[in-house]
C-alpha positions in Angstrom: -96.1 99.9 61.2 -94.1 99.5 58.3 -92.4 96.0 57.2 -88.5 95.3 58.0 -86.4 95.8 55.2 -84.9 92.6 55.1 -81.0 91.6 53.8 -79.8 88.3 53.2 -76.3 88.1 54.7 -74.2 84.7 52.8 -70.8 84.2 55.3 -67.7 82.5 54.1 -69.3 80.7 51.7 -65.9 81.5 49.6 -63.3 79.2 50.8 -60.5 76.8 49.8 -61.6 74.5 52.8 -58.0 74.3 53.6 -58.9 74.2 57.5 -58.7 72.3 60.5 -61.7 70.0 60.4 -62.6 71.2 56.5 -63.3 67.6 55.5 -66.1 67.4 58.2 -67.4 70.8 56.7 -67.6 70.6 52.8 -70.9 67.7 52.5 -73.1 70.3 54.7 -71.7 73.0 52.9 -72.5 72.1 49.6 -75.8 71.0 50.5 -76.4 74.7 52.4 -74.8 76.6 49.3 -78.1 75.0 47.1 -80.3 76.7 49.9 -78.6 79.5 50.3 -79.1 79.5 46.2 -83.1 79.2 47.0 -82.8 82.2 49.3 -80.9 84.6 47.2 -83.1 84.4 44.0 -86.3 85.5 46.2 -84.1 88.1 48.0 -83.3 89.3 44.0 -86.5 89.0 42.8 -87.9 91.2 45.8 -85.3 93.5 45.2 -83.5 93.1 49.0 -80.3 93.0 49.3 -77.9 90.2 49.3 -74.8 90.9 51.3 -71.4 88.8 51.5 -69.0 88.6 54.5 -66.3 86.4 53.9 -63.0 85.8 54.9 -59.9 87.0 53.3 -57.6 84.0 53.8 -55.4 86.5 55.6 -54.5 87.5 52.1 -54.7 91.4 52.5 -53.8 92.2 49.2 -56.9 90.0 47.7 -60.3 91.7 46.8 -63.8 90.0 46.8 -63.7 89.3 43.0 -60.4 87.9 43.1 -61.1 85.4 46.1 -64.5 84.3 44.0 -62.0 83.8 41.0 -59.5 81.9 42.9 -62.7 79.5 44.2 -63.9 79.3 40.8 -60.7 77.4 39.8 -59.9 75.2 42.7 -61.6 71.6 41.7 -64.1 70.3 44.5 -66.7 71.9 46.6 -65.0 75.3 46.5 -65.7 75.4 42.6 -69.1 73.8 43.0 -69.9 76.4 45.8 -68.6 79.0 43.9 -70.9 78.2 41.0 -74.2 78.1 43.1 -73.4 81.4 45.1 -71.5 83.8 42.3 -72.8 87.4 42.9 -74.6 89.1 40.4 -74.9 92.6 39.7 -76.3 94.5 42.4 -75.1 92.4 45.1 -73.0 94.1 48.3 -69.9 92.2 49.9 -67.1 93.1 53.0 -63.9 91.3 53.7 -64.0 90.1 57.1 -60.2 89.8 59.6 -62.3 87.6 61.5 -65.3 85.7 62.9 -67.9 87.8 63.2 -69.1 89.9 59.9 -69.5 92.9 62.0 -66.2 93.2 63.3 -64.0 95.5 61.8 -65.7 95.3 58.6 -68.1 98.6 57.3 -71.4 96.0 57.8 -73.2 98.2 59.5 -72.5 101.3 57.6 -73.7 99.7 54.6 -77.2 98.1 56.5 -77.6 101.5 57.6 -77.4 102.9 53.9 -80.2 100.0 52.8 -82.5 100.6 55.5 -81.7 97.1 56.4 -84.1 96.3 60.0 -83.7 92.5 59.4 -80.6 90.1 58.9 -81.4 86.6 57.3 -78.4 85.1 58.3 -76.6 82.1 56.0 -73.5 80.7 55.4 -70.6 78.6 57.6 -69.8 77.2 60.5 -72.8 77.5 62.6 -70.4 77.0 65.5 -68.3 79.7 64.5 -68.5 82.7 62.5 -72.3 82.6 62.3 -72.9 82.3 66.1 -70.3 85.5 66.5 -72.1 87.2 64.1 -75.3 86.5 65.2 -74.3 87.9 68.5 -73.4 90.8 67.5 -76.3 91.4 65.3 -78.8 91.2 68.2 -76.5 93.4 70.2 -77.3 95.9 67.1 -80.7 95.3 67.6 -81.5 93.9 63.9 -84.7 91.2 64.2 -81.7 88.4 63.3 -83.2 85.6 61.5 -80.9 82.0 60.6 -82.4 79.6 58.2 -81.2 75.9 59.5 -81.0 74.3 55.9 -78.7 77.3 54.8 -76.1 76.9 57.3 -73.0 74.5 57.3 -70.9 73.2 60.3 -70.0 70.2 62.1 -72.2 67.6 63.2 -73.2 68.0 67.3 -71.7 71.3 67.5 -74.0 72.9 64.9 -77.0 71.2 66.0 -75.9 73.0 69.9 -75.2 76.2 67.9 -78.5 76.7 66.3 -80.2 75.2 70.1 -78.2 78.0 71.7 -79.0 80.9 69.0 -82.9 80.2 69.4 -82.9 79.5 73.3 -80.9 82.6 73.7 -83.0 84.7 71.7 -80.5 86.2 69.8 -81.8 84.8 66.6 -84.7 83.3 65.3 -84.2 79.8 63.9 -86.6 78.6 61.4 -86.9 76.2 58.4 -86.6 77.4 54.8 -90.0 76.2 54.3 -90.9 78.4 57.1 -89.2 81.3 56.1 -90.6 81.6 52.7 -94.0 81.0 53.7 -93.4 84.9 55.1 
């Protein structure tokens, strides 16, 4: 049996943290964006793909580049994010309307061009946009993995996030250390 060609999938990592609750957000963010760093280099040097879904600030008329631009130059965590996680050449991104990175966005077209089998999923809020994508990626039937050090959100509610991913089955949650002991 061959081995799963896996992607590592970074979700709205890119923000201004101009949200409800965005204060409670940006410490575990900035500590996830330096493991989410880690996990990108090995999924470069191994030549797997590394895939962004982020939000478009309901800015339709923004592209990918534009909203790491905009990041770039907004003082704070968003720069400091920004910095860690820039894409380099060879990397894929979608826009996504809304939570989940699958949903109306050409994700799966694009794992289906890479051969992608297995989703490492990163990024923020555990609570949120990862759970919804997570979902839907073991409704797609792609071995879903989440790395616990590489994904932001808010206190309780990400620690009953990640509890509910595992219990459910819908993804596999495991320690970085873990992980690239594969």
């Amino acid at each position: 049996m061959s081995q799963p060609i896996p992607a590592l999938l970074i979700i709205d990592m890119f923000t201004l943290f101009d949200f409800p609750e965005a204060d409670q957000v940006k410490p575990n963010a900035l500590k996830a964006a330096g493991q989410i760093a880690v996990l990108a280099r090995r999924f470069r040097e191994r030549g797997n793909p590394v895939i962004y879904a982020n939000d478009n600030f309901a800015n339709w008329q923004m592209d990918f580049k534009g909203l790491v631009s905009l990041c770039l130059a907004t003082e704070g965590e968003s720069s400091a994010i920004a910095e860690l996680l820039q894409p380099q050449l060879g990397d894929y991104f979608v826009l996504k309307p809304k939570h989940s990175a699958f949903l109306a966005t050409p994700l799966t077209v694009l794992l289906a061009k890479l051969g992608v089998s297995e989703l490492v999923i990163t990024g923020m809020t555990a609570e949120s946009c990862i759970a919804a994508t997570c979902f839907d990626s073991n409704a797609r039937e792609y071995h879903t993995i989440v790395v616990q050090e590489a994904v932001a959100g808010i206190g309780s509610r990400r620690t009953t996030a990640l509890r509910l991913l595992g219990d459910s089955k819908a993804a596999s949650v495991l320690k970085l250390a873990s992980y690239l002991r594969r």
